[in-house]
N, C-alpha and C positions, 0 to 999 in steps of 0.2 A: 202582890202589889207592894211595892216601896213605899213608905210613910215620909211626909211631905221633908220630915227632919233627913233622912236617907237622902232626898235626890238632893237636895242643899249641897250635901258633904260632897255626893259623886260628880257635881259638876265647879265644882270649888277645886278636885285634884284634878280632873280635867284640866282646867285653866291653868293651873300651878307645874302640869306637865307640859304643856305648850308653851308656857311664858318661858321655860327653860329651855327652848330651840332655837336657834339662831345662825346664820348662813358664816361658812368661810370667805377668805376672798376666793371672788370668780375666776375659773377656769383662765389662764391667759388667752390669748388670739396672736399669735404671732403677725406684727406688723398694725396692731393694732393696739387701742387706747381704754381704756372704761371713762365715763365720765364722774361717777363717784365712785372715789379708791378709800376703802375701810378697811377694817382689819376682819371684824365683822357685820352682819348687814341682817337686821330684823325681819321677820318673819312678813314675808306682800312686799318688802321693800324692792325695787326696780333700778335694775341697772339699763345704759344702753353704752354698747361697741363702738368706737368710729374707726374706720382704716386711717394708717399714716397718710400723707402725702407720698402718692406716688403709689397708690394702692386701692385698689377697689374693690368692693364686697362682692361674695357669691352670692346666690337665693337664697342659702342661710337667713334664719332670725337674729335681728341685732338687739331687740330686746329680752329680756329674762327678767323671771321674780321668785324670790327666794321662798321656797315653800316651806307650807309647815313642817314637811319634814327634818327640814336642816338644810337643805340639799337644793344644789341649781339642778335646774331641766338639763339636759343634754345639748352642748353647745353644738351648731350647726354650722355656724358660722367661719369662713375661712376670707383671709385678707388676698387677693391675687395683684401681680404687678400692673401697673397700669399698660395696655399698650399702645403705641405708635403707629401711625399711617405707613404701608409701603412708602418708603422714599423715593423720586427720582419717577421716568426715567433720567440719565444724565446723559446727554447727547455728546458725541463721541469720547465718551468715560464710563468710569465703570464705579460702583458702589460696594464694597466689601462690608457683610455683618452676619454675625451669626444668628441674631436675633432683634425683637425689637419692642422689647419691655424694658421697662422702667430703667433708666441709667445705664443701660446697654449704648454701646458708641459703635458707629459707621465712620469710615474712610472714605475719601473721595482721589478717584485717579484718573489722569486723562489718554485719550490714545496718541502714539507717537506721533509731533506733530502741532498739538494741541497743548496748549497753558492752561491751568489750574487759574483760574481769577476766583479768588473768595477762598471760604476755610477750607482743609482738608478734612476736618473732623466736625463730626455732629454727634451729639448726646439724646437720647432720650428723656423729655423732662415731665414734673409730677403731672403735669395738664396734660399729660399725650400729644406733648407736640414735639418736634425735633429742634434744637438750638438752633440757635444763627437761619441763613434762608439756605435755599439749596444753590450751591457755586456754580458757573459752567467753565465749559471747556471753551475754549477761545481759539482759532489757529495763528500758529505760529507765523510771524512778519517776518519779508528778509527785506532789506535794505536794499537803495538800485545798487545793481553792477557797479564796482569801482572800473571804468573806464579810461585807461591813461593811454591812449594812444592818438593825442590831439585832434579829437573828433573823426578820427577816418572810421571809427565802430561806434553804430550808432545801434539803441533794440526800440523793440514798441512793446507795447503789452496786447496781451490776445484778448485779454477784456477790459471792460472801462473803471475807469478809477484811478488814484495815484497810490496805493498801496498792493503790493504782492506778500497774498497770503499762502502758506502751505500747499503745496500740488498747482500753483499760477505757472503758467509758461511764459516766457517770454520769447522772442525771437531777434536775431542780430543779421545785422546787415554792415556789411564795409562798400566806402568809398571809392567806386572806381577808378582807375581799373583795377585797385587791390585786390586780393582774394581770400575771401574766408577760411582758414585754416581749424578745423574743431566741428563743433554739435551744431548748428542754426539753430538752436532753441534750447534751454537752460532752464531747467525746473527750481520751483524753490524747495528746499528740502526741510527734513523733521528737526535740523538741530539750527535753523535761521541762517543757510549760507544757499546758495546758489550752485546745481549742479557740475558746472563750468562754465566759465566764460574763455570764448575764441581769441583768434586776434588775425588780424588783418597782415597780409607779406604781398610782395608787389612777386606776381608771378610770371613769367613768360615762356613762350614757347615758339619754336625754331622755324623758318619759311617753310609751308605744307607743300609735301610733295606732290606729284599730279597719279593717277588712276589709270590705268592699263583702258586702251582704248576708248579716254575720254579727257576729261580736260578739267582744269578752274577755271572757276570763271572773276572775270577783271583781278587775278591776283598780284602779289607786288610781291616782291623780293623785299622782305624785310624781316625784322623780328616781329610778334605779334603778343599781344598783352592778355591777360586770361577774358576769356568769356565776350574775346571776339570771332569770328567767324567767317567760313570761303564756303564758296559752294561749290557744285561739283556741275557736270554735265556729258554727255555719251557724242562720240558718234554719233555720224547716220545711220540706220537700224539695229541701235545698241541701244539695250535698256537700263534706264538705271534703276538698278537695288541697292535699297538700304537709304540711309538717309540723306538727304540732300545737304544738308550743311554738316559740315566737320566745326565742331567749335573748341575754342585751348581750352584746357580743363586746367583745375586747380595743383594737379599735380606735373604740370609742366609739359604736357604731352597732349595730341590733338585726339580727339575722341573717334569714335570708329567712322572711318570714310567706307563709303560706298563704293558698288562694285557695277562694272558695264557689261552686260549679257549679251550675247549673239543672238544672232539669228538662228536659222535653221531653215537647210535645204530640206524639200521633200524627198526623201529615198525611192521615189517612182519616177519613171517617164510619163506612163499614160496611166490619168486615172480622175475618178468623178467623186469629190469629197465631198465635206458639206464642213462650209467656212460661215460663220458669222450667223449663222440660221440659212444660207443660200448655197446652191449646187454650185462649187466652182470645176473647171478644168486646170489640173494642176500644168499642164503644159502651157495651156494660154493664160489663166488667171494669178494662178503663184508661182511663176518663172524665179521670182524672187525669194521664195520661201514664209515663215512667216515670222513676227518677233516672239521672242522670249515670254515667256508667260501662254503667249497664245494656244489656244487647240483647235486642232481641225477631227473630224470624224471621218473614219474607215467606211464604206460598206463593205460587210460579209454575205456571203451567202449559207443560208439552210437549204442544205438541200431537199433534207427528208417533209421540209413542208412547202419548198419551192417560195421560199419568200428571202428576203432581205431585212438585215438590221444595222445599227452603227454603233463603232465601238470608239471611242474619243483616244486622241494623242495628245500629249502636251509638249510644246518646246521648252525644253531646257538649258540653257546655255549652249546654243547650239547644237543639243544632238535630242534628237526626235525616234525615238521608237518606235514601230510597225506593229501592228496587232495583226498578233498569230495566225487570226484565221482571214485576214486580208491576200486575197491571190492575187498579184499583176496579171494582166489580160498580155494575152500575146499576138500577134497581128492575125493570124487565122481566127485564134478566138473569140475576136471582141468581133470576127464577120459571121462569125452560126450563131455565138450564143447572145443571150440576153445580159446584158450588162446589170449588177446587183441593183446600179442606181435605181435601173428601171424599173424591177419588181415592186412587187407588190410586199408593204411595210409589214412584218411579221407582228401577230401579235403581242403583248404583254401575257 
């Protein structure tokens, strides 16, 4: 047992040994602050951290107290950059950054075409928010057609409105009888100019000549002006192909005329087709043949099942083909045997 004069003294060096401890300055924080900076800091005295501007604390502890040892607690604490919202999107443009903390800078760029309206750059700032607002892309205007040809070229616009923007067409028209010479339609492009503009030349073309077995019709000896026109017409049992009017085209020349088709004889004397959906006799019913385009059907016969079927011709410019297995009847013939017409229709 210690004698009361003993613990006096033991707890008197006690005190005399503690009163001589006292903390250094705290640990730094990179990007951070202490709120009381000493040189030294008595023993329970309390510090606390703030981050810079522009920085914000992990789940580290930001306060600490200097122990009786001497000695701070083990600093946890780390300052991180503050960060920013994804930017944008930026409708047809594009956003370049590598990152997007604190003080970090983005570019803004548009697609070809498109104007840059507002900043090109933006910052990162302490509040996590981006500078300036976000810019857009705007498209690019062209100006109307410079037009000097005393109104005989006139355009319209393909949509409404009195401004043409980036990818607008327009389209052009000249005063008759002039002729448009170039594109009918003129886009605006990425750098504010117009893809080309036409022009108007007075074109003509020379009196149309007439068509092998056929005719024009009410034409006149004269010159003729672009993108006027004659018409054409056949013969009696001449077909016409192709198109019915020849019109001047732009390059001085009249466009494809048409052409007049024959007829066609039947290459039999005696024999029983099938015209229109109906039995005809070629002797009595198509003496005259038939026109162009037209077909008439053969009957053949099978023999191996004693039936008949039809095999179709077409007329072509006069000349009409026979199918192979079509026989002409010959005057005994057609008195024993049974004529194809007559049988009985073979099946499918």
């Amino acid at each position: 047992m210690f004698s009361p004069a003993l613990s006096v003294c033991l707890l008197a060096l006690t005190h005399c040994a503690l009163a001589g401890k006292v903390c250094p300055r705290p640990p730094e924080v990179q990007f951070a602050t202490v709120d009381v900076s000493k040189s030294v800091y008595e023993v329970g005295e309390q510090i606390e951290y703030t981050c810079r501007p522009g920085f914000v604390p992990n789940s580290g502890q930001r306060r600490y107290t200097c122990l009786p040892t001497g000695r701070w607690p083990l600093n946890t604490l780390l300052c991180l950059p503050q960060r920013c919202p994804s930017p944008g999107p930026l409708q047809h443009g594009k956003i370049d950054f590598t990152d997007s903390y604190y003080q970090s800078s983005i570019s803004f760029s548009c697609e070809p075409g498109y104007n840059l309206v507002g900043t090109r750059t933006s910052q990162c700032m302490a509040d996590g928010k981006w500078s300036g607002s976000l810019p857009q892309c705007q498209p690019v205007t062209c100006a109307p057609p410079s037009l000097s040809e005393f109104g005989v070229l006139s355009y319209r616009r393909l949509k409404p409105g009195n401004v043409s923007t980036f990818l607008d067409t327009i389209t052009f028209e000249c005063l008759p009888p002039l002729a448009l010479i170039g594109n009918e339609t003129a886009t605006c492009m990425a750098n504010g100019n117009w893809s080309g503009i036409p022009e108007c030349r007075s074109v003509t073309c020379p009196t149309p000549t007439g068509i092998e077995n056929g005719f024009i019709n009410f034409a006149v000896r004269r010159i003729y002006h672009y993108n006027e026109s004659v018409s054409y017409g056949c013969q009696p049992s001449y077909v016409l192909d192709g198109p019915k009017e020849s019109r001047c085209e732009k390059t001085g020349n009249w466009s494809i005329k048409p052409t007049c088709k024959g007829p066609c004889k039947i290459p039999v004397k005696k024999a029983v087709v099938l015209y229109n959906g109906e039995k005809k006799r070629v002797q009595n019913d198509l003496k005259e043949g038939i026109q162009h385009g037209e077909t008439i059907s053969f009957y053949c016969k099978n023999k191996e099942k004693s039936c008949a079927y039809t095999v179709a011709a077409q007329c072509v410019d006069g000349n009409l083909t026979l199918p192979s297995c079509f026989k002409e009847r010959g005057f005994f013939s057609s008195l024993v045997k049974k004529d194809p017409s007559d049988m009985t229709p073979c099946e499918d």
